[in-house]
N, C-alpha and C positions, 0 to 999 in steps of 0.2 A: 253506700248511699243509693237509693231504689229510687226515691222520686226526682223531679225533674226541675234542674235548675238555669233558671234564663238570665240574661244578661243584659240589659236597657231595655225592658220589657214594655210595651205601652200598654197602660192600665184601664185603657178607654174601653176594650172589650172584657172586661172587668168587673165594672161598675155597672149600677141599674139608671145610670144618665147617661150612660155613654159616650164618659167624657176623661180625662185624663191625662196625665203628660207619664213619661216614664220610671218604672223603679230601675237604680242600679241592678240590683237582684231580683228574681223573684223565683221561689221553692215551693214549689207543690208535691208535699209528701206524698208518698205511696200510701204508708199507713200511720197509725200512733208510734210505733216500734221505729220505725222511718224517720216520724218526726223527732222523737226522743232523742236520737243518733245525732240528726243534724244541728239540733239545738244544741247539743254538750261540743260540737266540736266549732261552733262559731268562736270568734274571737269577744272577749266578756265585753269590748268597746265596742261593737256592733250595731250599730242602731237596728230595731225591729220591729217590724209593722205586720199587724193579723188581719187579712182580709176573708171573710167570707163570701155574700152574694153580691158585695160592692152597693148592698143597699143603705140608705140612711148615710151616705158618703159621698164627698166633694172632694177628690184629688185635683188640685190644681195643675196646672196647666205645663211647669214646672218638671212636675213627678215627682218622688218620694226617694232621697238621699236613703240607703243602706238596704236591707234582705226586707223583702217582702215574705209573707208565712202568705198562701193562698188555700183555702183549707177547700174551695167548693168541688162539691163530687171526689172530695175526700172525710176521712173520718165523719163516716157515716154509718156507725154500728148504731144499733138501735135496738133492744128486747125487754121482754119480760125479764125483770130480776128477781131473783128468790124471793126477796120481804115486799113483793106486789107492789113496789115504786118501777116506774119505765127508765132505763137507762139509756140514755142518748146523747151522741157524741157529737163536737160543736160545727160539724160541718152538715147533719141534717138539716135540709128546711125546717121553717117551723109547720108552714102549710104540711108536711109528710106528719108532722109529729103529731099535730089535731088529728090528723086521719087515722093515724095508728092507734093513739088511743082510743078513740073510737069504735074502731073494729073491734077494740077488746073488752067495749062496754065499761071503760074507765069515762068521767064526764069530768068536766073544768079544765079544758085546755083548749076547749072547744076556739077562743080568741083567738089560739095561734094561727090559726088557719088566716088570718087577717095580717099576719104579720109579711110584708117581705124579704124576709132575707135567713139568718141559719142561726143556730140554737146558740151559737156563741155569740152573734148579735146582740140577739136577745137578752143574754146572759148579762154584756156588758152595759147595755141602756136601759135594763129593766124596761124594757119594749113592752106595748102592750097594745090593744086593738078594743073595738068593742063593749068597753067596762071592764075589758079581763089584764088585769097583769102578770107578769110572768115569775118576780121571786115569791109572791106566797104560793106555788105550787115545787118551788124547789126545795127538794129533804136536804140534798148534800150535792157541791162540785167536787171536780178535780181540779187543781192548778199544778200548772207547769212552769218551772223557773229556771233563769239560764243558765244553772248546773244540770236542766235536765231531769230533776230530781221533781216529782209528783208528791203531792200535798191535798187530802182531801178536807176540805173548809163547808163551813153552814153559813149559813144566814148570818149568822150571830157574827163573824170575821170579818163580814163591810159594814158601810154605812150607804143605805139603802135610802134613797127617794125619787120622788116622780121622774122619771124618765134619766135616774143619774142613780152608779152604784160606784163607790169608793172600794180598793180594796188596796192590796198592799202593793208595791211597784215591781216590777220585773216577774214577775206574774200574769200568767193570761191560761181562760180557761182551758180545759178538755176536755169536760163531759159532768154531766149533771141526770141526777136521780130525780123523778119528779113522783111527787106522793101525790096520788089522784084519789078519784070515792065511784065506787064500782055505781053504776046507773043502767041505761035502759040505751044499748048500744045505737037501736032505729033512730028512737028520739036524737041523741048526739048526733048522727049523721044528719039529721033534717035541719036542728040548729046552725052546723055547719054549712048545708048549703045554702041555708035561708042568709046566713051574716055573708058569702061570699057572694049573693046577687044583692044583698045592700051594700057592699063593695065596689061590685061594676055599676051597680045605680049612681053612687054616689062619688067616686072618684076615679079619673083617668087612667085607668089598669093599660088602653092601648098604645101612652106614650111613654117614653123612657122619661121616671121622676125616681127620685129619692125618699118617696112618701110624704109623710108632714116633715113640713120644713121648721114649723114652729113650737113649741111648748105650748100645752093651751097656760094662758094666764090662769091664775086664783080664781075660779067663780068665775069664768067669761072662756071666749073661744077665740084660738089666732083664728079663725077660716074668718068669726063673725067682725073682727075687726079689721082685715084686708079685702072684704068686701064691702064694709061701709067705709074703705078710707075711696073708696072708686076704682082700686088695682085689679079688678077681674079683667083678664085679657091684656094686663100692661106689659111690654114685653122690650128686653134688651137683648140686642140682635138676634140670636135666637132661643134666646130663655124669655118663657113667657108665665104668669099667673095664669094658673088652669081657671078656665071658665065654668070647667063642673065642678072644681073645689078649691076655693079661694087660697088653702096652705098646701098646695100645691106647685110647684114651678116643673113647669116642661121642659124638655128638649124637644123643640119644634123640626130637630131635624141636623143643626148644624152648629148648633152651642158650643162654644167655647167653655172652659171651667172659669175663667174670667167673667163672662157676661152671666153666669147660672149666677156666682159669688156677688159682685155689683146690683143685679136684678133682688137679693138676697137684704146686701144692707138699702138699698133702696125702700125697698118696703118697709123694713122694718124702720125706718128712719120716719116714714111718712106716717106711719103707724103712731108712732111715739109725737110726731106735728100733730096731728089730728085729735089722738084720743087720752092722747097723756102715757103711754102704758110703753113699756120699752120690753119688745120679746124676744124671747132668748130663744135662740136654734135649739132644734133639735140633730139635725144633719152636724156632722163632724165635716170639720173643713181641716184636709190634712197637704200635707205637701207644703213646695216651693212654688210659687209664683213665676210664669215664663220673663227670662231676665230680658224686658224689652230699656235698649240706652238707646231709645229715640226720643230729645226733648220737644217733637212736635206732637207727641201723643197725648202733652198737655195742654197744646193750644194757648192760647197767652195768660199769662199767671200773674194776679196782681197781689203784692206781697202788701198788707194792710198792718201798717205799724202806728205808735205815739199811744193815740190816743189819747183821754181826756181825766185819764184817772193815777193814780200817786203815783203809778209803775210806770206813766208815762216817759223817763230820760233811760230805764230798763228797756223799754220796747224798744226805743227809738235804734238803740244799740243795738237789741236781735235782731231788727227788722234791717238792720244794713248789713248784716253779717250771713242773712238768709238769702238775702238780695244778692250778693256777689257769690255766694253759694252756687244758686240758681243761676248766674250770668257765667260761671265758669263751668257748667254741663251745657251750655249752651240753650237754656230755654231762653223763649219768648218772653220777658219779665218786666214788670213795672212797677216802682217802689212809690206806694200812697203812705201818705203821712196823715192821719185822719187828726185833724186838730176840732173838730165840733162834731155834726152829726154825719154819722158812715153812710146813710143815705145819700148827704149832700157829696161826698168825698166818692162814691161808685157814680154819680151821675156823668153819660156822656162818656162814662170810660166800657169801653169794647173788652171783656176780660172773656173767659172761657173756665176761670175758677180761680179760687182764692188759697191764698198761703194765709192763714191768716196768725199772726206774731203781738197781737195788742193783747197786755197781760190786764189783770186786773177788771173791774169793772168796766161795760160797755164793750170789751172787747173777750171776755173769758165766765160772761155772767146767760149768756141765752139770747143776748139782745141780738148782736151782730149774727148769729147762729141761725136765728129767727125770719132778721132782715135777708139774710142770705137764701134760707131755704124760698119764702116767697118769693124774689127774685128768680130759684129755677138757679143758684151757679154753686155747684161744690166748693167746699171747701172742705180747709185741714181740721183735725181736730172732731172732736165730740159736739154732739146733735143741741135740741136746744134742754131738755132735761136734763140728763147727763151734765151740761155745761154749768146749769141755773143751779142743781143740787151740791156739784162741789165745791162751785164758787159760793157758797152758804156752805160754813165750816162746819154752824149747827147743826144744820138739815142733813150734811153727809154722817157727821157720828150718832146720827138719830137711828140713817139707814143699818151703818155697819150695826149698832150697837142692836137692830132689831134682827139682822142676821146671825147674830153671835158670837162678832168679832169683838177682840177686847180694844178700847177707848179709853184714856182717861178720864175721871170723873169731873163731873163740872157744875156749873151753877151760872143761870143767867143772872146778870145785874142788870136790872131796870134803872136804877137812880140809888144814892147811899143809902136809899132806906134798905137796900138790899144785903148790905156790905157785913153784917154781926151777923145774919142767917149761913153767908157762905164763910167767913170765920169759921163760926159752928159746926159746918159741912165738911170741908175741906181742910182745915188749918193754914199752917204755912208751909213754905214758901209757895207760892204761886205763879202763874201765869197768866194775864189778863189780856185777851184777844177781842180786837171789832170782827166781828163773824164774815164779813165781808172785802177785806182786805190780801193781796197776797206780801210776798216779800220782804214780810216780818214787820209790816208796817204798822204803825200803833200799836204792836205790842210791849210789854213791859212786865218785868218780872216784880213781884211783892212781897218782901219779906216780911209785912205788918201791917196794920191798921192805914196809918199814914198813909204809904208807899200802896196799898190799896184802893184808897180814898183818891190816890194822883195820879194813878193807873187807870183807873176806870174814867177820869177826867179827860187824858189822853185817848183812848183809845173811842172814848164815843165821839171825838172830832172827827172818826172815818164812819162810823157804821151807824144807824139803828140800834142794834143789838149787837149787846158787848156778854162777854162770858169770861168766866175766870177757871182757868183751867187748871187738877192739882199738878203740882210740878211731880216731872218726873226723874229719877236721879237713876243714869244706865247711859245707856252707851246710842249713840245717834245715827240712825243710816238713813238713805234714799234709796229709791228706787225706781228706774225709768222703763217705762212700759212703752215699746213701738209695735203695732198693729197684733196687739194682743200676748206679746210675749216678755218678759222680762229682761232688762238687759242686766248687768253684772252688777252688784250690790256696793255702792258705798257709803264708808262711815266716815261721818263729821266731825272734826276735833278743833274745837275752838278757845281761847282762853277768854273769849267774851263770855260775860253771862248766860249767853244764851246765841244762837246760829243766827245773827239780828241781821237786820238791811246794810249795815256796815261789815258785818264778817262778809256777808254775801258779795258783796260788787265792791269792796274797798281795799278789806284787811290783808295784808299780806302773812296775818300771823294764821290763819285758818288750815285748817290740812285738811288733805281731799286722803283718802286711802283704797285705791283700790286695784288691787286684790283689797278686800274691805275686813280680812284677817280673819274670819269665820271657816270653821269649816266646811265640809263640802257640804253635806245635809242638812246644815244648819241657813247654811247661804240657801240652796234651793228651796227649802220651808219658808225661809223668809220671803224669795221669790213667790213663791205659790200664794201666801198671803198678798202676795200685792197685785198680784194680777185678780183673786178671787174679790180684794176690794176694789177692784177697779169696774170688775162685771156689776158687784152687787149696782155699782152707780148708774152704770151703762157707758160705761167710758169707749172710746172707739179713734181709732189712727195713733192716738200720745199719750202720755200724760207720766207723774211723775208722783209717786205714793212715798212720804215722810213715815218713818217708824221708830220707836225708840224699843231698845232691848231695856227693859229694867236691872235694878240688881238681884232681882227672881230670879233670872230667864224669864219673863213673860213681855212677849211681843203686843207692843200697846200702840197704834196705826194713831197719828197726829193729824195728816191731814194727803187731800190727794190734790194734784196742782194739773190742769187741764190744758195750758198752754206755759209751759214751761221756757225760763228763759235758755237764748241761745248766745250767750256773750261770752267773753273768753274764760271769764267765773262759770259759766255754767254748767250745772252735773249732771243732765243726759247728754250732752256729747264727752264728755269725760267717762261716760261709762259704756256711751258708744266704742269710744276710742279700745277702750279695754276689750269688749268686742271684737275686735279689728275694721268699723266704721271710721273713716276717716267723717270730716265734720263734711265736708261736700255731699258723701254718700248718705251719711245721715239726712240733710234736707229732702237729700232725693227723695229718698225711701219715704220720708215723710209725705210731701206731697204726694208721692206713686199710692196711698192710702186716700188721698181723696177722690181715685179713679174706682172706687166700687164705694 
């Protein structure tokens, strides 16, 4: 072994924010040969993380559990290859790489010169600068995999889009060919420096940032929407909103990776108040979180339970079970029972943020989300789109189903004039849903005419709109989603008709399984689908995604549930548990997400 390996390394001089907690490891190869070596002789459970110029990167505060790969001012060969593509290896800048092709009178890579950080970056985010992106000029990569063993792939091997490239796991680049078109070498050079003084014009090149912090939206700009929400210059202790470029955030100098992350969902949260539009990072937020177990860093916490809607004697039950949660870490906590309007039920109370536990409408529907945000007090849980889209069961399989995710198929009923078109549609058996309800409430399964006709009577006593959904026959799991990642998958087994409001909080005949009996690939696919449906929505701190396996294999997403109950029936702390969350550390971790 030639290169050099350190040991609780601080990633802060690392990164292009200058911010970071520490990796256990970190390996900065000598050379490719170098790296090869050390990657075949890790241990294959190893966790592994590739950092280049630490640009487009948010290491929390935390550090980064397992071997860091540091490639910068490494693997940096770079030449003319034989069939006239540039061959260069993922530790070159990309700024070096505009410049070389240049020199050799190759033109179209001229954008990289705008990129911050190193060709494997790039590689990985399909980075782009200028109107130029980076995989239509790639011929062919290499991949390296934790045997060590080198793999050359095209284009054709991922699944490629704007600012996001799918490839296959345990795989990370090593170098890539780029097929360029011979031009007028002066011209490129002038190109080049004309786009890097509309660079220093236009964004803050002499603070430590990350670059865009956002995706620009379909047809629109994150910069043009975090300027018209008023966020220019808004800043959380020392992370601020660049003044010369609205998707920008600074380190003024003394930023925490905490306050860049909170500064982070802040905007975007005001963004999605303001404009309707929920934007997606582009900065990768990696690492652990610094483990702070001081309960006064939440200042007084009001746990906001009942409420006014069917799920109210559910809440009632999480909301005291969150409460002594939170009284046993020792916070600051006070349990509101919201019996009419949450406005009247926050007046005159001194809180500092909210737990908030009211399932159902009014408290899981945008309303209270809403009321909160204009008051100015965090709270747990997802923003008020996010909240408003999945508590509308319709409007979430509208989204999944425009993403590409599979849904079962369905049909609204207006009134029984409806009832012989979704016969027709659907057949039987069925499932007949108020789109507005959670915990199986007004639902009802129909095997016929009749029993559709009785269904649909039922169920419009909760909702507006009511839908009959085709039943699906496979196998039943959930899945709980805590600040973005998935907990351990479990499957449902019930001998009731169906996983109703009585399996849920009564039946003692229900099984929970978890280990959920899946294999391992199978279980993390199905994870990855529920965290990928939880993004599609805008989900943020919880929430809890229902899936059925058919008897295809084909994973068919039912519904995503945003404030999930917490009673002694309930399956995110049951798959916390699996985890190794006890239910205490669960709450915590819960509210410790409404601090960014």
């Amino acid at each position: 072994m030639q290169g050099r390996l350190l040991f609780n390394e601080n990633l802060a001089k690392y990164t292009s924010w200058r911010v970071g907690g520490p990796a256990d490891k970190l390996y900065i190869p000598h050379d490719r040969t170098d790296l090869v070596s050390f990657i075949k002789a890790l241990p294959t459970d190893e966790p592994l993380f590739w950092m280049g110029l630490g640009s487009n990167l948010l290491v929390r505060d935390g550090g980064i559990r397992g071997t860091v790969i540091n490639t910068k001012n490494r693997l940096k060969t770079m030449h003319l290859a034989e069939d006239s593509s540039i061959y260069v290896e993922v530790g070159v800048p990309c700024a070096l790489v505009a410049r070389f092709c240049s020199e050799l009178g190759l033109t179209g890579a001229e954008f990289l010169a705008g990129i911050p950080g190193t060709m494997g970056g790039a590689l990985k985010m399909n980075a782009g600068a200028f109107g130029g992106e980076t995989w239509p000029i790639v011929k062919q990569v290499e991949m390296l995999n934790r045997q060590g063993q080198i793999t050359v792939r095209t284009a054709e091997d991922f699944t490629l889009a704007y600012r996001s490239v799918k490839g296959h796991d345990d795989e990370w680049f090593l170098s890539a060919n780029l097929q360029l078109s011979a031009g007028d070498s002066i011209a490129s050079q002038q190109k080049i420096k004309a786009l890097l003084e509309q660079r220093a014009k236009s964004q803050p090149t002499n603070q430590p940032s990350c670059g865009s912090v956002f995706i620009n939206p379909p047809g629109d700009f994150a910069a043009r929407l975090i300027e018209q929400s008023g966020l220019k210059g808004y800043a959380i202790g020392g992370a601020c909103v660049s003044e010369k470029h609205a998707n920008f955030i600074v380190n003024t100098g003394k930023a925490t990776a905490a306050e860049l992350e909170q500064l982070i969902y802040y905007v975007r949260s005001k963004v999605e108040e303001i404009h309707g539009v929920v934007l997606q990072t582009e900065v990768r937020m990696v690492g652990e979180p610094a483990f702070n177990n001081d309960p006064k860093q939440f200042g007084r916490v009001a746990v906001l339970m009942g409420g006014t809607a069917a799920e109210r004697e559910v809440s009632l039950r999480s909301g005291a079970a969150v409460f002594k949660a939170l009284q046993n870490r020792g916070v600051d906590v006070v349990a509101v029972d919201v019996t009419g309007s949450p406005i009247e039920a926050m007046q005159n109370l001194q809180v500092d943020r909210v737990f908030n536990i009211i399932h159902g409408r009014g408290g899981e529907d945008g309303v209270l989300q809403a009321m909160l945000s204009i008051m100015g007090i965090p709270y747990t849980g997802s923003g008020v789109l996010a909240s408003a889209l999945a508590m509308d069961k319709l409007r979430t399989k509208l989204c999944w189903q425009g993403a590409g995710l599979v849904t079962p198929k369905w049909v609204l009923l207006k009134n029984e004039n409806d009832i012989d078109s979704c016969i027709a549609e659907l057949g039987f058996p069925v499932i007949v849903k108020p789109a507005e309800e959670g915990s199986s409430i007004g639902m009802s399964k129909a095997n016929n005419r009749e029993e559709l006709v009785q269904a649909l009577a039922v169920a419009a006593e909760f909702a507006c709109d009511v839908y009959a959904e085709r039943w699906v026959t496979g196998k039943e799991y959930t899945v709980g989603l805590l600040d973005g990642q998935a907990l351990p998958v479990i499957r449902l087994q019930t001998p009731n008709a169906f996983y109703d409001y009585q399996a849920k909080y009564h039946a003692t005949t229900t099984q929970y399984h978890c280990p959920c009996g899946l294999g391992e690939v199978e279980e993390q696919e199905l994870q990855a689908l529920a965290v990928a449906a939880g993004q599609i929505i805008g989900i943020k701190g919880w929430a809890r995604v229902d899936v059925f396996i058919d008897d295809n294999g084909q994973y068919q997403l039912i519904e995503i549930n945003t404030v999930p109950g917490m009673t002694d029936h309930s399956l995110v702390p049951m798959a916390a548990k699996q985890a190794g969350l006890d239910f205490d550390e669960l709450v915590w971790r819960i509210l410790a997400t409404s601090l960014v």
